[in-house]
Backbone of each chain as ProteinMPNN parsed JSONL, in Angstrom:
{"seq_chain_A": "XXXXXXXXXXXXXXXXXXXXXXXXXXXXXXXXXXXXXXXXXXXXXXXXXXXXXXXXXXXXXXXXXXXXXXXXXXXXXXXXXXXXXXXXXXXXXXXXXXXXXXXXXXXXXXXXXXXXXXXXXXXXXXXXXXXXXXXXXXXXXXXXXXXXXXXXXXXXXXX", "coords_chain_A": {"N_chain_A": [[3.092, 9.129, 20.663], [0.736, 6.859, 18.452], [0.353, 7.406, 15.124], [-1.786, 7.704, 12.652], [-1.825, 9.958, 9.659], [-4.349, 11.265, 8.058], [-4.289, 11.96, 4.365], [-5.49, 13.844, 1.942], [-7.424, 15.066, -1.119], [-8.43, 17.45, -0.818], [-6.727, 18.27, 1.832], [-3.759, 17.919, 1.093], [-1.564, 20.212, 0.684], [0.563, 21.375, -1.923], [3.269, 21.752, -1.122], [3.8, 19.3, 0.171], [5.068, 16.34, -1.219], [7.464, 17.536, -0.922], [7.549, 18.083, 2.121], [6.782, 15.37, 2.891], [9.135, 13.967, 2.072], [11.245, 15.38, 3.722], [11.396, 14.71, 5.858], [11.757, 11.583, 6.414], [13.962, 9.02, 5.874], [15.918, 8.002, 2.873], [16.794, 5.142, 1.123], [20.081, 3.76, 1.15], [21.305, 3.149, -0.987], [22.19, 4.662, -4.159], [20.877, 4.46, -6.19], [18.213, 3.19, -5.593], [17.859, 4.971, -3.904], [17.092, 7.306, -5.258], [14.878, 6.506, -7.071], [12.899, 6.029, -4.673], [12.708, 8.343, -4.291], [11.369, 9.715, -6.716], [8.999, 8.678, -6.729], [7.859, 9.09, -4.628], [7.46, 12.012, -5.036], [5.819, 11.825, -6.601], [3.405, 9.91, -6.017], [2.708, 11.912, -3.996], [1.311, 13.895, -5.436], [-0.327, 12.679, -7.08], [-2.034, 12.401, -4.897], [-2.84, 15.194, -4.214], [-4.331, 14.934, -6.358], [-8.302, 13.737, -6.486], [-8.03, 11.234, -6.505], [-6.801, 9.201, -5.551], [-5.013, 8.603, -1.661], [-3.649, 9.224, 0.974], [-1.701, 7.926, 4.142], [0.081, 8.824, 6.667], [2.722, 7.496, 8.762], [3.029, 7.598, 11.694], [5.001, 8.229, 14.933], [5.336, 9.627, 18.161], [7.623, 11.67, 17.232], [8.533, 10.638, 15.286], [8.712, 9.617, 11.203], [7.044, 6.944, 10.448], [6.691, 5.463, 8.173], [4.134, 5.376, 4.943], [1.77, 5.084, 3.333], [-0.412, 4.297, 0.397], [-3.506, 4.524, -0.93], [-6.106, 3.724, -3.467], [-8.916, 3.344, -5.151], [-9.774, 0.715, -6.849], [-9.927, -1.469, -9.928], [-9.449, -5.574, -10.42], [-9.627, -7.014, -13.094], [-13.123, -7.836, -13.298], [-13.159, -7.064, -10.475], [-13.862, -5.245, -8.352], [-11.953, -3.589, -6.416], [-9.681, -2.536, -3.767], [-6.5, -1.272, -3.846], [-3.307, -1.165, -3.449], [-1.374, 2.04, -4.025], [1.352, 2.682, -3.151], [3.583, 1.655, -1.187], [5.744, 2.988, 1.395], [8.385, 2.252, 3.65], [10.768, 4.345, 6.379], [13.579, 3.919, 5.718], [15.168, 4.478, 8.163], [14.005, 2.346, 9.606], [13.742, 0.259, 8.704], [13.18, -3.481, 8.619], [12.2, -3.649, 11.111], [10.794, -5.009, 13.903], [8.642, -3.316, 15.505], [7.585, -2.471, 18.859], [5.839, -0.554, 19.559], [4.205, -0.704, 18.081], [2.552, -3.217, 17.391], [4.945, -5.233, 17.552], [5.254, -5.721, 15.111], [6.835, -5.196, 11.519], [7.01, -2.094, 9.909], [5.734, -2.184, 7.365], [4.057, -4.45, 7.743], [2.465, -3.607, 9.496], [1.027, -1.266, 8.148], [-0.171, -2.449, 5.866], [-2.118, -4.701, 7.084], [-3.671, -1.674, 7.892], [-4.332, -1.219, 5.459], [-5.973, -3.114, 4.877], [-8.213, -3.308, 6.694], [-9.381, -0.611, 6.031], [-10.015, -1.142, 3.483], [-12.268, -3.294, 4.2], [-13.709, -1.981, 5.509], [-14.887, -0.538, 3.307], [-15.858, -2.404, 1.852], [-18.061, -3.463, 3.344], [-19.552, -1.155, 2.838], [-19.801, -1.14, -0.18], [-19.237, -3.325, -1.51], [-16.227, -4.271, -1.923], [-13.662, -6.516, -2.852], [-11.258, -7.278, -3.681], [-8.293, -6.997, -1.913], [-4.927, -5.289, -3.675], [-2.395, -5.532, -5.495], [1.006, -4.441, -6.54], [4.009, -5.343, -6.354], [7.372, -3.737, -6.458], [9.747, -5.404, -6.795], [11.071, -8.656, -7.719], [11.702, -9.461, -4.812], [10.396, -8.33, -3.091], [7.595, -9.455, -3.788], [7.796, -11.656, -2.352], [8.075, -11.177, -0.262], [5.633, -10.051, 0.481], [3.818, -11.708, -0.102], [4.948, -13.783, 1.879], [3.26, -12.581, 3.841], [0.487, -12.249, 3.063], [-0.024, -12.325, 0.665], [-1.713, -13.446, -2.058], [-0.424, -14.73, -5.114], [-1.324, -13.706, -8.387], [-1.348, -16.162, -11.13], [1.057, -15.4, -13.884], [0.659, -12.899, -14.279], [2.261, -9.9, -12.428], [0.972, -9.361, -10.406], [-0.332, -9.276, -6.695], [-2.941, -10.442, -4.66], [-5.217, -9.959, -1.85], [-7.626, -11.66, -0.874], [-11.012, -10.44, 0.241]], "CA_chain_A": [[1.744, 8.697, 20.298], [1.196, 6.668, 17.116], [-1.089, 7.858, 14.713], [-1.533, 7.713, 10.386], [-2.588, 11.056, 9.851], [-5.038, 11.016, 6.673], [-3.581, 13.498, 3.624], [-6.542, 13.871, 0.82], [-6.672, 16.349, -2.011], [-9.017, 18.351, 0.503], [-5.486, 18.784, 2.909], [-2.37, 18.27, 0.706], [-0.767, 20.939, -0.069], [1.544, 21.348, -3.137], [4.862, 21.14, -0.717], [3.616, 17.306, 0.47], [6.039, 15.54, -1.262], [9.092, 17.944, 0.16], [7.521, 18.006, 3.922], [7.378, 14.235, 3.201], [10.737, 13.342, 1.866], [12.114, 15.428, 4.227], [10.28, 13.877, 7.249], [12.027, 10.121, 5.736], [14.978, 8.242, 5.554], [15.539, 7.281, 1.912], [17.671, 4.397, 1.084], [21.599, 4.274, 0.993], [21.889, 3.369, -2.216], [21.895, 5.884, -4.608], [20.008, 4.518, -7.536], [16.851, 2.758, -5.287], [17.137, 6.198, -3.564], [16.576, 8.201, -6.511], [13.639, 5.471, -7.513], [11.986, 6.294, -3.735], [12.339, 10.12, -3.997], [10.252, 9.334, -7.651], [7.811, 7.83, -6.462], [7.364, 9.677, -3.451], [7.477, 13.126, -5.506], [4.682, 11.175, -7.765], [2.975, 9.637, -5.109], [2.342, 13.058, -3.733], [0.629, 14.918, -6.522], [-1.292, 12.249, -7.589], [-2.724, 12.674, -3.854], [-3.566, 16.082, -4.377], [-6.038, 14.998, -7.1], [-8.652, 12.969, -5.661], [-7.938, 9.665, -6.89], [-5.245, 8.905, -4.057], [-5.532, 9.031, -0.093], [-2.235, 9.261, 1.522], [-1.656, 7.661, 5.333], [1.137, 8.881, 7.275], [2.434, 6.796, 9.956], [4.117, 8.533, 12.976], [4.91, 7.623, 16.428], [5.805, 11.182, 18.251], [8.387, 12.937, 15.989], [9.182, 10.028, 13.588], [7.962, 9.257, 10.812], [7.766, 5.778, 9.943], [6.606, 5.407, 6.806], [3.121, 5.367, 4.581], [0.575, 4.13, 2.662], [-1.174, 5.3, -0.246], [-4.348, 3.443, -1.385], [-6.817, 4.066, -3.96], [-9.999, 2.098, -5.286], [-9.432, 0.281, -8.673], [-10.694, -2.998, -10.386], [-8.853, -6.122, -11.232], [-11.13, -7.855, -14.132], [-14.493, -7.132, -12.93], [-13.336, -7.249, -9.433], [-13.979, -3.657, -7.356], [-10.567, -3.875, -5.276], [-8.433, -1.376, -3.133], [-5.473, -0.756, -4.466], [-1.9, -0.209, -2.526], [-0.822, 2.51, -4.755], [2.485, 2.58, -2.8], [3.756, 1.604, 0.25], [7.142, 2.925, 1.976], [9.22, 2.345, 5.276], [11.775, 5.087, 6.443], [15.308, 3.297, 5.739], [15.822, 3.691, 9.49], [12.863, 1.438, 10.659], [13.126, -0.851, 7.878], [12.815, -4.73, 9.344], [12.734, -3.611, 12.769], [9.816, -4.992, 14.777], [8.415, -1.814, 16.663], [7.169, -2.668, 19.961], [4.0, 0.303, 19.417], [3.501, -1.474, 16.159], [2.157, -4.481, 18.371], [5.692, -6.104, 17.718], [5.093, -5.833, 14.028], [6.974, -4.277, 11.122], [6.118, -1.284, 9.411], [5.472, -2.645, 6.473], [2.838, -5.222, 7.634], [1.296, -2.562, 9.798], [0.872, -0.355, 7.245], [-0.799, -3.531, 5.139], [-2.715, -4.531, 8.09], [-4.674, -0.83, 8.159], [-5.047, -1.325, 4.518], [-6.978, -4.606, 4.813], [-9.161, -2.297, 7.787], [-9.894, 0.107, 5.332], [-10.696, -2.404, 2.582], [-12.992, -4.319, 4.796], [-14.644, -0.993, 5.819], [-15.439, 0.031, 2.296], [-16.527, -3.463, 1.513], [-19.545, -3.481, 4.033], [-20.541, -0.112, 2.599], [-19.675, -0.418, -1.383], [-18.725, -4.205, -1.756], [-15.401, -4.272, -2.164], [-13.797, -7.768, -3.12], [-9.733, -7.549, -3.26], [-6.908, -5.512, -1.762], [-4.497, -5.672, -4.218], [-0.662, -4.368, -5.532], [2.078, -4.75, -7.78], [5.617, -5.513, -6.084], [8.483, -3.19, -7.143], [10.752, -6.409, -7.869], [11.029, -10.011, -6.968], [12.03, -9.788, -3.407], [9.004, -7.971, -2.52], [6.875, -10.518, -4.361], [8.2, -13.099, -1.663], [7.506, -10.544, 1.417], [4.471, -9.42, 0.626], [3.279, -13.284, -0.425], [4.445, -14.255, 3.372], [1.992, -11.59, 4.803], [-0.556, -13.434, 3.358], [-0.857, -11.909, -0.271], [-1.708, -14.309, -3.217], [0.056, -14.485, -6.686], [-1.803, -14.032, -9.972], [-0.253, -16.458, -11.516], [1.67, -15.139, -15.253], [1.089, -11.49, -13.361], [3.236, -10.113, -11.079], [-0.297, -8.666, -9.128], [-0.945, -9.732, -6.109], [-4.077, -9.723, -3.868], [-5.82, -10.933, -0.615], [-9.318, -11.783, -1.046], [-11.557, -10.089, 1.7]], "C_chain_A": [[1.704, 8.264, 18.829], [-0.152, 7.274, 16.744], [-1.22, 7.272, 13.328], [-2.521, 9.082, 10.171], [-2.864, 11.351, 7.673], [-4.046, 12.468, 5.461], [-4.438, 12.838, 2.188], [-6.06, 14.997, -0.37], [-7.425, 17.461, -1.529], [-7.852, 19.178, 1.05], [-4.36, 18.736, 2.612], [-2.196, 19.298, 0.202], [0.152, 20.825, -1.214], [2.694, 20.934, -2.391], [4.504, 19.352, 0.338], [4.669, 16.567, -0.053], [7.365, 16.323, -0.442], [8.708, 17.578, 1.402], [7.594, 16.159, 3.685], [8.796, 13.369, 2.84], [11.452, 14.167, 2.924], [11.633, 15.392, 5.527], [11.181, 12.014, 7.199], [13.376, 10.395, 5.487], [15.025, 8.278, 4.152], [16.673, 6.154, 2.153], [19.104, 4.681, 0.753], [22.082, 4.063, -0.009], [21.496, 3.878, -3.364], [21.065, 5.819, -5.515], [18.601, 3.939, -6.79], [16.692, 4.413, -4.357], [16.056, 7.189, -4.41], [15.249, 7.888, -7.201], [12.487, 6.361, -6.545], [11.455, 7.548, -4.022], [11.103, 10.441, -5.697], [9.103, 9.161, -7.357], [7.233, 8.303, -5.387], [6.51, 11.261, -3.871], [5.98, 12.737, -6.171], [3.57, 10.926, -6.983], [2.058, 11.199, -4.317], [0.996, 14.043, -4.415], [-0.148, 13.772, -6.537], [-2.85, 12.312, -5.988], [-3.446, 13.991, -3.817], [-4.517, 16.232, -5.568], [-7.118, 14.095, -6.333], [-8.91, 11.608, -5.963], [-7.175, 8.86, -6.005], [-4.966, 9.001, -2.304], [-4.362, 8.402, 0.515], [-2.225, 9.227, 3.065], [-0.238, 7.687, 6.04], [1.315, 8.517, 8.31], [3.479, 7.267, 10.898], [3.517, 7.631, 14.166], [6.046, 8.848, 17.248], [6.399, 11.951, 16.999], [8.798, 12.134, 14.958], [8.227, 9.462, 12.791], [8.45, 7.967, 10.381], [7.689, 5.032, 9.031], [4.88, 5.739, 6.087], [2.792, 4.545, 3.851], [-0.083, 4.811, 1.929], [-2.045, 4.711, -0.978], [-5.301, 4.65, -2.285], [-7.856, 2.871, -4.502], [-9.512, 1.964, -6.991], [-10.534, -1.104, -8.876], [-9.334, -4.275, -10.6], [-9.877, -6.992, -12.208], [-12.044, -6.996, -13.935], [-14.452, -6.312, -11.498], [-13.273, -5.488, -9.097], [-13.08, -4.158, -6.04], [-10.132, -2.331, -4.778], [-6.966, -1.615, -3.432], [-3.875, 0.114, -3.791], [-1.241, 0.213, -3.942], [0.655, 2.579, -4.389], [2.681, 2.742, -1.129], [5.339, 2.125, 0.78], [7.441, 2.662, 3.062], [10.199, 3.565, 5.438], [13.06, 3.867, 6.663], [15.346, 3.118, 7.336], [15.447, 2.758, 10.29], [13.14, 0.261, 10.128], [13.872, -2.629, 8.596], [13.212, -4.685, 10.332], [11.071, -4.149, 13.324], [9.539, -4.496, 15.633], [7.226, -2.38, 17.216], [5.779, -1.716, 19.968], [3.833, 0.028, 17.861], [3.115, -3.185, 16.747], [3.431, -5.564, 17.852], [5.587, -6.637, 16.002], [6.188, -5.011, 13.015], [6.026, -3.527, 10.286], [5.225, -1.387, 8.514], [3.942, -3.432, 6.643], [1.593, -4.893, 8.683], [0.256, -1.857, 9.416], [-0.708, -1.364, 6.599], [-2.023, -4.222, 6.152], [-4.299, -3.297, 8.132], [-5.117, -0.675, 6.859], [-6.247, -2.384, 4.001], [-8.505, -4.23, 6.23], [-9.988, -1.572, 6.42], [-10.659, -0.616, 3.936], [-12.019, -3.222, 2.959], [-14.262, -2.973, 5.395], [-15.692, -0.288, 4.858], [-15.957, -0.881, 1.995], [-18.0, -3.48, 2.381], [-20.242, -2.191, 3.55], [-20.809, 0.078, 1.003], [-19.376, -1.948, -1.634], [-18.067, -4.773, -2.633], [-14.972, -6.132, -2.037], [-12.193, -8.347, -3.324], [-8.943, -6.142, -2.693], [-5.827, -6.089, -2.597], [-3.502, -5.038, -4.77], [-0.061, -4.717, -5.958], [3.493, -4.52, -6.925], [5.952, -4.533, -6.811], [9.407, -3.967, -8.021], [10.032, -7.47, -6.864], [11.331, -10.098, -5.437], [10.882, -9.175, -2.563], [8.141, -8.841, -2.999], [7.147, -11.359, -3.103], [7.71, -12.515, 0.128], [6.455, -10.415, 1.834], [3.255, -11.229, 0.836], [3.334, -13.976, 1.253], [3.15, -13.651, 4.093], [0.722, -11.963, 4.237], [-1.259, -12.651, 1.555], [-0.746, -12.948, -1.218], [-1.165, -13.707, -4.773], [-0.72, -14.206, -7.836], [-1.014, -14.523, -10.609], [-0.023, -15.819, -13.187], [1.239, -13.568, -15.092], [1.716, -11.294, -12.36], [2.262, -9.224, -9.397], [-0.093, -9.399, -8.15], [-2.13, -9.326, -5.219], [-4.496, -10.989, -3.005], [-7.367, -10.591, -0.873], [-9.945, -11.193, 0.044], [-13.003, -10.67, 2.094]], "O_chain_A": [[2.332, 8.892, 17.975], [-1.174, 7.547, 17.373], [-0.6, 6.241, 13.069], [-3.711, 9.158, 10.48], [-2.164, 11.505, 6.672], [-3.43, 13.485, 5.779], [-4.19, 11.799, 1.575], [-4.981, 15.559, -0.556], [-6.993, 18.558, -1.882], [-7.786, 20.399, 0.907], [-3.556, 19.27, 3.376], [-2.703, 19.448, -0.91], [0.509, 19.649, -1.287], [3.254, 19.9, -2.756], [5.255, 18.645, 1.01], [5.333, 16.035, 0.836], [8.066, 15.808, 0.429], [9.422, 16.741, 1.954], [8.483, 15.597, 4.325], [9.255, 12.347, 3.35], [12.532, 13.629, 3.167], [11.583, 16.448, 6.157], [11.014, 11.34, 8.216], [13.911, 11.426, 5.081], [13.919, 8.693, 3.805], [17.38, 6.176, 3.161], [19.391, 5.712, 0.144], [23.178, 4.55, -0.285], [20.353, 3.572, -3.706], [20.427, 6.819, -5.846], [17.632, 4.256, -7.48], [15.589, 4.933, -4.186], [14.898, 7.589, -4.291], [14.59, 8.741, -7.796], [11.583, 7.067, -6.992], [10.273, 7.893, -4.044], [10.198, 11.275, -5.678], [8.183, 9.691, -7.981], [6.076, 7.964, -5.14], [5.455, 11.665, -3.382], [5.084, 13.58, -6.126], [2.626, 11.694, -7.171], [0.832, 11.276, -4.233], [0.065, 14.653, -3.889], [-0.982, 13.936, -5.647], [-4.077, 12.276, -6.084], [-4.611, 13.988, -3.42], [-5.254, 17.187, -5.813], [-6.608, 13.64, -5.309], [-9.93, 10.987, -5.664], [-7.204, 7.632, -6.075], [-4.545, 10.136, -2.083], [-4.169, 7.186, 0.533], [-2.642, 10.258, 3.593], [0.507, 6.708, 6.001], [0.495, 8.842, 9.168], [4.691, 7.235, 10.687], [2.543, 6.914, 14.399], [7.249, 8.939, 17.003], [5.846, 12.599, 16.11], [9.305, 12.563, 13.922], [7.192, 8.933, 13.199], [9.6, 7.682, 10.047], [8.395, 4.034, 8.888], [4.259, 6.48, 6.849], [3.307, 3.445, 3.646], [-0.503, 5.891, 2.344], [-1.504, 4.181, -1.948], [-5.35, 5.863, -2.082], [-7.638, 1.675, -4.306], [-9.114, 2.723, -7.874], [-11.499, -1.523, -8.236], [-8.239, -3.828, -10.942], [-10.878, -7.551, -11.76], [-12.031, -5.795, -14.202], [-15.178, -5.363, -11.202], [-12.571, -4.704, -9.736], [-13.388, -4.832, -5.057], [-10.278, -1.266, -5.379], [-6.522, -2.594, -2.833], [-3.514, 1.287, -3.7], [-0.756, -0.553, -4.775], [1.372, 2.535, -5.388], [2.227, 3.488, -0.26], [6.205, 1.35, 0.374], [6.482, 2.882, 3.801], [10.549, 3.902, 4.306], [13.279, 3.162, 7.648], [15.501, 2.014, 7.857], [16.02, 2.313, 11.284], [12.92, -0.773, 10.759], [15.041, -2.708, 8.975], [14.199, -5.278, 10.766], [10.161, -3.4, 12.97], [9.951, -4.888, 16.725], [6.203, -2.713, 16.618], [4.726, -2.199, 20.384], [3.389, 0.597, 16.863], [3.635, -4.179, 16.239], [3.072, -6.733, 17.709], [5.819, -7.807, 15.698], [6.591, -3.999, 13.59], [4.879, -3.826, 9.954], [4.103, -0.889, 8.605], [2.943, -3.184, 5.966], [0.474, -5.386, 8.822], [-0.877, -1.719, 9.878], [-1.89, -1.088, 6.803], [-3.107, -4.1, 5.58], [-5.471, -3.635, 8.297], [-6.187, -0.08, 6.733], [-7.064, -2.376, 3.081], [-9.494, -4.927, 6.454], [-11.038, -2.004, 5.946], [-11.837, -0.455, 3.618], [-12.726, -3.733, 2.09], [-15.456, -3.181, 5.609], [-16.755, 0.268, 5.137], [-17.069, -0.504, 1.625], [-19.033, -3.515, 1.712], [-21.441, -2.071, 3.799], [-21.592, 0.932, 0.588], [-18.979, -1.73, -2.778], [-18.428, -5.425, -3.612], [-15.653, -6.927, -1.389], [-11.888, -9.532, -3.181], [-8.976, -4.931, -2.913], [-5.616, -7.291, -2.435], [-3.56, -3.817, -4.622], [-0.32, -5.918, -6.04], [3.976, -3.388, -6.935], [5.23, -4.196, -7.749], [9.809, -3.739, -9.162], [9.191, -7.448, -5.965], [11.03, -11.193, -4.962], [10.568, -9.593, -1.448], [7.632, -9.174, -1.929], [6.076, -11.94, -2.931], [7.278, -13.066, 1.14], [6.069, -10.527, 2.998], [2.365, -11.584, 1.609], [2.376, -14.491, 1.83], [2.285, -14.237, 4.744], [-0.214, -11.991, 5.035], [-2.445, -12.485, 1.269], [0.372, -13.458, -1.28], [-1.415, -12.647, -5.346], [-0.43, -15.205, -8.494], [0.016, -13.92, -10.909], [-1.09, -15.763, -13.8], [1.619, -12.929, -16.073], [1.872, -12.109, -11.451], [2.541, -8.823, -8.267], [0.426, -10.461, -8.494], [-2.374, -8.14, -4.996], [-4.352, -12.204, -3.134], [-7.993, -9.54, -1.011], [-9.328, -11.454, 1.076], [-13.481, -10.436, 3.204]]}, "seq_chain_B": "XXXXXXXXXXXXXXXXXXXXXXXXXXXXXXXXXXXXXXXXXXXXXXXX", "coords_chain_B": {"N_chain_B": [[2.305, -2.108, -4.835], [1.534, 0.505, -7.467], [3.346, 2.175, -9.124], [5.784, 2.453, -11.66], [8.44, 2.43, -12.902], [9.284, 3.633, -16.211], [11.392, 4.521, -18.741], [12.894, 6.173, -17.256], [10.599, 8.255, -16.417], [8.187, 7.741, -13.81], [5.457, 5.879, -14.103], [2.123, 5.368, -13.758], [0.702, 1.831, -12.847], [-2.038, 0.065, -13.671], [-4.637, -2.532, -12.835], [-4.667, -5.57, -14.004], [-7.319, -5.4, -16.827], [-8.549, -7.324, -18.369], [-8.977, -11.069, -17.656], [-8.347, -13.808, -17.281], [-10.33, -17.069, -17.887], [-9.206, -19.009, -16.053], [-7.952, -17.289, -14.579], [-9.626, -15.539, -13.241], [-11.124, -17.604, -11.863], [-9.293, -18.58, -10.333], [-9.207, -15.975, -8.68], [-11.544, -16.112, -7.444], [-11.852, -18.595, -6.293], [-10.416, -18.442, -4.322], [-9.661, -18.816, -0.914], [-10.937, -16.754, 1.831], [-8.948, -15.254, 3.844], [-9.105, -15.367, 7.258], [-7.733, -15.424, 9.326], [-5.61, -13.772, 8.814], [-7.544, -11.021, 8.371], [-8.758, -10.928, 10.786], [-6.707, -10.315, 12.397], [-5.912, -7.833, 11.353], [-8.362, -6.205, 11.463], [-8.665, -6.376, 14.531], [-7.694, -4.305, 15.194], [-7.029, -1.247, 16.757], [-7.051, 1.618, 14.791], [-5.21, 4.807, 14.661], [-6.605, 6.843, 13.397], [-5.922, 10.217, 12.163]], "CA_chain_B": [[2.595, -0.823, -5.323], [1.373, 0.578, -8.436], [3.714, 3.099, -9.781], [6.769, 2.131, -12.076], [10.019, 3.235, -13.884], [9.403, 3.387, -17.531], [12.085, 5.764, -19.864], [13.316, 7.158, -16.521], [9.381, 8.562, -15.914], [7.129, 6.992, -12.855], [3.912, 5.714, -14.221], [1.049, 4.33, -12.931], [0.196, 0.887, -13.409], [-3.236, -0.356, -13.301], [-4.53, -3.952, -12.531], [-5.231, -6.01, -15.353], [-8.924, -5.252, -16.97], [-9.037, -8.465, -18.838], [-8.375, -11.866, -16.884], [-8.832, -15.413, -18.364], [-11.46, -17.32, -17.003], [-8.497, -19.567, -14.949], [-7.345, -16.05, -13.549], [-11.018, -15.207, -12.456], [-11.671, -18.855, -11.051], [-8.578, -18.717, -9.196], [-9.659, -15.346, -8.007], [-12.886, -16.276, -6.645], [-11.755, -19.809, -5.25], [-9.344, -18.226, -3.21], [-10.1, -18.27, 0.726], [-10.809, -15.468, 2.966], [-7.797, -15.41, 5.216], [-9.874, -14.756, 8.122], [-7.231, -15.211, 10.346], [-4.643, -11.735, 8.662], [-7.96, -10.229, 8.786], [-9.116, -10.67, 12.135], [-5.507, -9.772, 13.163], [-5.822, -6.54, 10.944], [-9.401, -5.578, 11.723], [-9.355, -6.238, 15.499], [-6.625, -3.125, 16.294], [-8.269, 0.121, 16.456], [-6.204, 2.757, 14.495], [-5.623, 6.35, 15.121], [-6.62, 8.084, 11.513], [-6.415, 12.151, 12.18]], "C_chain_B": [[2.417, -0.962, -6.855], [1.939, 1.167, -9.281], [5.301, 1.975, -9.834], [7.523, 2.706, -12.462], [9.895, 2.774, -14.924], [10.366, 4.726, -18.524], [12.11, 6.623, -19.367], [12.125, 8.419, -16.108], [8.789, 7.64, -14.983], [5.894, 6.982, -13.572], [3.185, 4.979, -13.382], [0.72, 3.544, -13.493], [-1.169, 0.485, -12.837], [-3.603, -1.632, -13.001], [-5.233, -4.569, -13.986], [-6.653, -6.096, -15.322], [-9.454, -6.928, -17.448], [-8.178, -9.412, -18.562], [-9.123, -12.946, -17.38], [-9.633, -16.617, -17.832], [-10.71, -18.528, -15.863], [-8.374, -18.523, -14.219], [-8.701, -15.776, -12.85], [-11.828, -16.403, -11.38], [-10.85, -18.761, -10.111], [-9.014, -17.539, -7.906], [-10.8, -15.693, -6.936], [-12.858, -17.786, -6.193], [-10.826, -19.659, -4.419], [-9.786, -18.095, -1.87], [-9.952, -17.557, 1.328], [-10.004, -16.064, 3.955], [-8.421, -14.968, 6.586], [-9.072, -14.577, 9.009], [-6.294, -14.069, 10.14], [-5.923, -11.01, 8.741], [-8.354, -9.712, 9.852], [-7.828, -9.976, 12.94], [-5.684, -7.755, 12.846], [-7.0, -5.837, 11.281], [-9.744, -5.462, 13.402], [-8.057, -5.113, 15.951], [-7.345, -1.673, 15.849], [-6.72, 1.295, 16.125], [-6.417, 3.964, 14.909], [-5.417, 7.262, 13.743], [-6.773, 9.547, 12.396], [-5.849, 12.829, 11.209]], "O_chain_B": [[2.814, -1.915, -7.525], [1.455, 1.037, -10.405], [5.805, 1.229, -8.994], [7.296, 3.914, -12.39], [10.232, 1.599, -15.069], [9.804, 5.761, -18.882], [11.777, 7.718, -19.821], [12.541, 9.44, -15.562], [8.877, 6.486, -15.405], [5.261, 8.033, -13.673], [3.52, 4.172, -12.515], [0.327, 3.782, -14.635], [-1.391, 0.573, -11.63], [-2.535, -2.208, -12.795], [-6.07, -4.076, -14.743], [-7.299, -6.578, -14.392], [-10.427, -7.544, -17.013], [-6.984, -9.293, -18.835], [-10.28, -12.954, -17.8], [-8.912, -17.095, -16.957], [-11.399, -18.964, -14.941], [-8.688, -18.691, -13.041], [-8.636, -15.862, -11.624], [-12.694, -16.245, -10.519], [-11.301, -18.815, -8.967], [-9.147, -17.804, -6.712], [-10.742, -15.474, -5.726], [-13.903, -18.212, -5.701], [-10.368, -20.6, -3.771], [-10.406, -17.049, -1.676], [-8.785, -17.358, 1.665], [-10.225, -17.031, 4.684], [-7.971, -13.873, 6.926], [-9.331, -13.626, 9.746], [-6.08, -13.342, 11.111], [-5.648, -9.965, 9.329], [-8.407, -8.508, 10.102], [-7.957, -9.241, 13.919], [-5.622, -6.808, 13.629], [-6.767, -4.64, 11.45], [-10.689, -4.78, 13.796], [-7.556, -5.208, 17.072], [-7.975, -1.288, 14.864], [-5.784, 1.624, 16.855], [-7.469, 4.338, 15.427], [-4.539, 7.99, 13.281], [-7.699, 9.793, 13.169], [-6.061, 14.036, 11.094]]}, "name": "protein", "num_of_chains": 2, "seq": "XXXXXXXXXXXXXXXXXXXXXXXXXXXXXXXXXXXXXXXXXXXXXXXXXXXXXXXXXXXXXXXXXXXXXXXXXXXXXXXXXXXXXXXXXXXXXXXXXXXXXXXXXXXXXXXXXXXXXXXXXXXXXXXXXXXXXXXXXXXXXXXXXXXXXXXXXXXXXXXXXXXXXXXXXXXXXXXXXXXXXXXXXXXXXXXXXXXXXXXXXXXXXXX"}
């Protein structure tokens, strides 16, 4: 059964980042590992304050990666904010058949442009919006339909 | 994603506060993708 099972600062616990790193793949090489398990460890805590709202995405016993959004601005603009997105290494560019034939990644991105569009009719919200890691995400994220700022390396989809 | 590697610490980066009135035009002449949203808004998730 798939789900994204919400994690606030209401329901994280302190061991959140361990139960989620060790729920996950990381990557095989040792220095973007060491980056993930950062950022995951980080990622975590900043969830247990309440600035951060952490979406875990399972399908029975695996997990297949998350999502961690928060509300921000760019300029004036009142945007949502992918604080960080991961895949588990073992999913990563697989098109999963209970992911309507999608990957994780633009699943994930997908329920963030839901949630964006949900807060907008109640608080009017005006970008979803996120900062690549490097250049090769810049080019992935840009197919899925996000726009450049140009002479920033932001990008965002208008809603 | 907002968090970086600065002097072997993760920070958080924020979105730029001040944007130049090309960056704010482009912003707001950009078109609602209606069609990634309709894709993304018509699947009913399972939040628990």
């Amino acid at each position: 059964m798939l789900e994204l099972k919400k994690y606030t600062s209401r329901n994280a616990s302190y061991r959140l980042g361990v139960d989620v790193l060790s729920s996950v793949e990381l990557s095989s090489d040792l220095e973007q590992s060491q980056r993930e398990e950062n950022f995951i460890e980080d990622i975590c805590k900043r969830v247990q304050k309440p600035s951060t709202v952490l979406y875990l995405l399972k399908s029975d016993n695996d997990t297949l990666g998350f999502i961690a959004l928060s509300v921000s601005s760019i300029g004036d603009f009142p945007s949502l904010q992918i604080d960080y997105l991961f895949v588990n290494h073992v999913f990563r560019g697989r098109h999963l058949e209970v992911l309507d034939n999608l990957k994780i990644s633009a699943y994930l991105v997908d329920f963030a442009i839901e949630v964006a569009q949900e807060i907008q009719e109640l608080a009017g919200l005006r970008y979803l919006v996120l900062l690549p890691d490097n250049d090769k995400l810049q080019n992935v994220y840009q197919n899925m339909g996000f726009v450049n700022l140009p002479k920033q390396d932001w990008l965002y989809i208008k809603l | 994603m907002a968090l970086a590697i600065k002097d072997n610490n993760v920070v958080y980066v924020a979105p730029p506060k001040k944007l130049t009135a090309k960056e704010k035009k482009m912003l707001e002449d950009t078109p609602v993708n209606h069609k990634l949203i309709k894709r993304a808004t018509s699947r009913k998730y399972n939040v628990v």
